[in-house]
C-alpha positions in Angstrom: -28.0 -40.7 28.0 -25.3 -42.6 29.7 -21.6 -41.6 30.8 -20.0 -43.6 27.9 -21.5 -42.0 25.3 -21.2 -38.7 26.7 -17.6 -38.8 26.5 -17.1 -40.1 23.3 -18.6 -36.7 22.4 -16.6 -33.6 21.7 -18.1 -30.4 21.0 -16.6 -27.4 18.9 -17.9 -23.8 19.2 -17.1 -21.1 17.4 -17.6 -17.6 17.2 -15.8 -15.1 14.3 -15.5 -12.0 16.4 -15.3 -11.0 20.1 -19.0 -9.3 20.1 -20.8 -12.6 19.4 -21.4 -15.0 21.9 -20.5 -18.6 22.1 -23.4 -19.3 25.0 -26.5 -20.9 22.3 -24.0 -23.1 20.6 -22.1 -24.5 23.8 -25.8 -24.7 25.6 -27.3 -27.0 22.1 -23.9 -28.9 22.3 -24.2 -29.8 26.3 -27.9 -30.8 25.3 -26.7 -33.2 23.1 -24.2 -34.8 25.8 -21.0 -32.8 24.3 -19.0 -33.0 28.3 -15.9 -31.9 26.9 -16.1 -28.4 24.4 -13.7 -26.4 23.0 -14.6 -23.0 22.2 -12.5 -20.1 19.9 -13.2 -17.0 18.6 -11.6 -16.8 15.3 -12.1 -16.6 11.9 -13.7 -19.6 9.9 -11.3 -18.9 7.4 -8.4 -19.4 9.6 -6.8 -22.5 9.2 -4.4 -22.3 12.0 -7.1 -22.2 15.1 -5.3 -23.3 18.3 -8.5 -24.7 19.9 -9.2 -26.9 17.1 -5.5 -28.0 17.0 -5.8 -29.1 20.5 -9.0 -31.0 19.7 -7.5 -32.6 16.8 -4.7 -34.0 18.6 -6.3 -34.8 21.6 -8.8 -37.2 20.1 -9.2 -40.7 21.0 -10.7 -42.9 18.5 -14.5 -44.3 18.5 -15.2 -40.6 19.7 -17.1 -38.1 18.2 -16.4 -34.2 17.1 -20.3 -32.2 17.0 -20.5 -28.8 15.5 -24.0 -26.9 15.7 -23.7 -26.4 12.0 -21.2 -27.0 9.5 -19.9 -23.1 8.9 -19.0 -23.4 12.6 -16.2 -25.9 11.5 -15.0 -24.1 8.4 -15.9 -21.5 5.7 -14.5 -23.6 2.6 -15.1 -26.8 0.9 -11.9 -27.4 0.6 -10.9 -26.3 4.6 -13.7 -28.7 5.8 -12.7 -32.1 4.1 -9.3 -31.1 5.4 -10.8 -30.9 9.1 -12.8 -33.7 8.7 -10.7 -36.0 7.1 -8.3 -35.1 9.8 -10.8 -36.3 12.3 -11.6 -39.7 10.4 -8.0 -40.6 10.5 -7.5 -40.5 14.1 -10.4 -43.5 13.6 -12.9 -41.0 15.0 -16.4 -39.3 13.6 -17.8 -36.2 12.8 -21.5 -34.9 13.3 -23.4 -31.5 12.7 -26.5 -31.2 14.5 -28.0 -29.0 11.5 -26.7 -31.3 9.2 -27.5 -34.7 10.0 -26.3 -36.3 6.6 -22.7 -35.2 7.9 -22.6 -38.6 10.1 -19.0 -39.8 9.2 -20.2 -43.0 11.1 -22.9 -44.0 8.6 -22.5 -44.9 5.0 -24.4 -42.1 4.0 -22.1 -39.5 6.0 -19.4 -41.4 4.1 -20.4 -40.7 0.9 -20.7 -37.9 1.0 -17.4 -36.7 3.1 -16.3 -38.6 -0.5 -18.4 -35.8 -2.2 -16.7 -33.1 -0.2 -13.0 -34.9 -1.3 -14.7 -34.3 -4.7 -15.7 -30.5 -4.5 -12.8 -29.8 -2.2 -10.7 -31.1 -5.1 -12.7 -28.7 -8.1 -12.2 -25.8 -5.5 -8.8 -26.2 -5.3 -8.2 -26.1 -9.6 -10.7 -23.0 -9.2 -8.3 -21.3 -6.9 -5.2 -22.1 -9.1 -6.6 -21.1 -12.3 -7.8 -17.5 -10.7 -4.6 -17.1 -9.5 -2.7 -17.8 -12.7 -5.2 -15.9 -14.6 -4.6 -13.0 -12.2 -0.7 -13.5 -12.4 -1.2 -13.0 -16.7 -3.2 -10.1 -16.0 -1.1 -8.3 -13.8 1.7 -9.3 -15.8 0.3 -7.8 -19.1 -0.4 -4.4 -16.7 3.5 -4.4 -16.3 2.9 -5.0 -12.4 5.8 -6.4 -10.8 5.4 -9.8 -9.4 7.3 -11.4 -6.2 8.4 -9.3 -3.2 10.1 -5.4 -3.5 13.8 -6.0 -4.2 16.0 -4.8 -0.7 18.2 -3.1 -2.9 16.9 0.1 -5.0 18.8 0.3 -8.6 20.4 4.1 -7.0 21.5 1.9 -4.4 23.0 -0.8 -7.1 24.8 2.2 -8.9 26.1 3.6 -5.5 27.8 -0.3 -4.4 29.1 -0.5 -8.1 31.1 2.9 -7.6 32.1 2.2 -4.5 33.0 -1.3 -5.4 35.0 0.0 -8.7 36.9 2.5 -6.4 38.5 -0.5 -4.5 35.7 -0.7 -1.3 35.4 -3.9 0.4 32.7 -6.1 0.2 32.3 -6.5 3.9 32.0 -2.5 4.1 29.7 -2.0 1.4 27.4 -4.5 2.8 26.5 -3.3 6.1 26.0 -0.1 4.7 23.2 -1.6 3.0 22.4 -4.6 5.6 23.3 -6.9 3.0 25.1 -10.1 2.9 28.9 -9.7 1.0 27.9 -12.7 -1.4 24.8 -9.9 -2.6 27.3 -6.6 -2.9 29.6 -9.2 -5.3 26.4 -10.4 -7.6 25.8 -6.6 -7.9 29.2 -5.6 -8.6 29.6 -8.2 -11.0 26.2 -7.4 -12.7 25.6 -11.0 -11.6 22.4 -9.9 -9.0 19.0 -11.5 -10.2 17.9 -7.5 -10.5 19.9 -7.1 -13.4 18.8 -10.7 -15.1 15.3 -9.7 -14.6 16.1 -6.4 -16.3 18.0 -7.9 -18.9 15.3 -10.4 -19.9 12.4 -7.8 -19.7 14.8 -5.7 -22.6 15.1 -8.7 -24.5 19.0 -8.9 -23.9 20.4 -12.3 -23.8 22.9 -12.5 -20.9 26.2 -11.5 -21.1 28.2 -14.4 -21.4 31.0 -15.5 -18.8 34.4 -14.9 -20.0 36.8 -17.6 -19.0 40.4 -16.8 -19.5 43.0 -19.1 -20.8 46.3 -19.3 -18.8 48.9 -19.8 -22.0 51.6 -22.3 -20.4 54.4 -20.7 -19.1 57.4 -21.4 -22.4 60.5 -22.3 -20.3 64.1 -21.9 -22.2 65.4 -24.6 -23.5 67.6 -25.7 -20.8 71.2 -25.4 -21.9 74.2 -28.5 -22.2 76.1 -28.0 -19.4 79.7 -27.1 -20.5 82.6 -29.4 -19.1 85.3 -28.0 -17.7 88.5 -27.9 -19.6 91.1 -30.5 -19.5 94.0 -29.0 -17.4 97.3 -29.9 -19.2 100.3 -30.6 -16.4 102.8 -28.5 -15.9 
């Protein structure tokens, strides 16, 4: 094997917890002529792997990423088209050693990283639909959706008393550790708590009351009065 083609070859290993051992893979990966590996121990499932970041950006094209298998590189469908479709567009190739089909650099290995675009694409409605399904569901269970609300409705009760009783905004809200704009939404009933509430009773929202300003009725301005003729003496 000569010196060009071993460094057009990259390896990856990767090992999903500290226990397990990275030593078979980088050994099958230097047999193949891999000079340069980058090895990790993280989750398959983790798409934010700093090692493989590094590879990624460091690649030169007309080289080469090899994986001992294909779960080595990701865990998902959908996660390894990313990867390798990553990899083709830095003009480089991917190979698995246990998967020699996987040749990016034939028109068989292209094919099929279409396929994978394919399934990767299906995987993604999959995902989608289970979580809208599961949104329905949890709705229907009368579980609350989206994150806790900072402000408890005691608390809501407590800043419109306070508020009413002629507290500032700036004092109520670092009480709470809230901004003032929130402490005048909740004074004001305006707060996306009380919407929510609103619309889950079937209320519609109260509308906004714009007062008039009536024009101001000035007197009709008086004829000034002349001064009398004076008669002389």
């Amino acid at each position: 094997m000569n010196t060009l083609s071993s460094r057009r070859k990259v390896g990856y290993a990767r090992v999903s917890t500290v226990g397990q051992t990275l030593e078979l893979q980088i050994k099958t990966l230097q047999e193949y002529g891999c000079r340069k590996i980058y090895r990790e121990k993280a989750s398959g499932a983790d798409a934010e792997r700093a090692e493989l970041r590094k590879l990624i950006a460091s690649l030169k094209e007309g080289q080469s990423v090899v994986v001992t298998r294909l779960d080595r590189l990701a865990r998902s469908t959908f996660d390894l088209f990313a990867i390798v479709k990553s990899i083709t567009d830095k003009k480089a190739q991917f190979y698995s050693l246990a998967e020699p089909w996987t040749d990016t650099s034939t028109s068989t290995g292209r094919l099929m990283l279409a396929v994978l675009g394919g399934l990767a694409d299906v995987e993604r409605d999959l995902i989608r639909t289970r979580t809208s399904e599961g949104r329905a569901r949890a709705i229907r269970q009368g579980k609350r959706m989206g994150r806790p609300p900072r402000i408890t409705e005691a608390q809501r009760q407590e800043i419109i008393q306070r508020r009413s009783n002629g507290e500032t905004l700036h004092s109520i809200a670092k009480s709470y550790d809230i901004s003032d704009g929130t402490v005048s939404r909740i004074a004001s009933g305006k707060d996306s708590h009380a919407s929510r509430k609103k619309a889950e009773s079937g209320q519609a929202p109260s509308p906004v009351v714009v007062k008039k300003t009536s024009r101001s009725t000035r007197s009709p301005t008086r004829p000034k009065a002349h001064p009398a003729s004076q008669k002389p003496v």
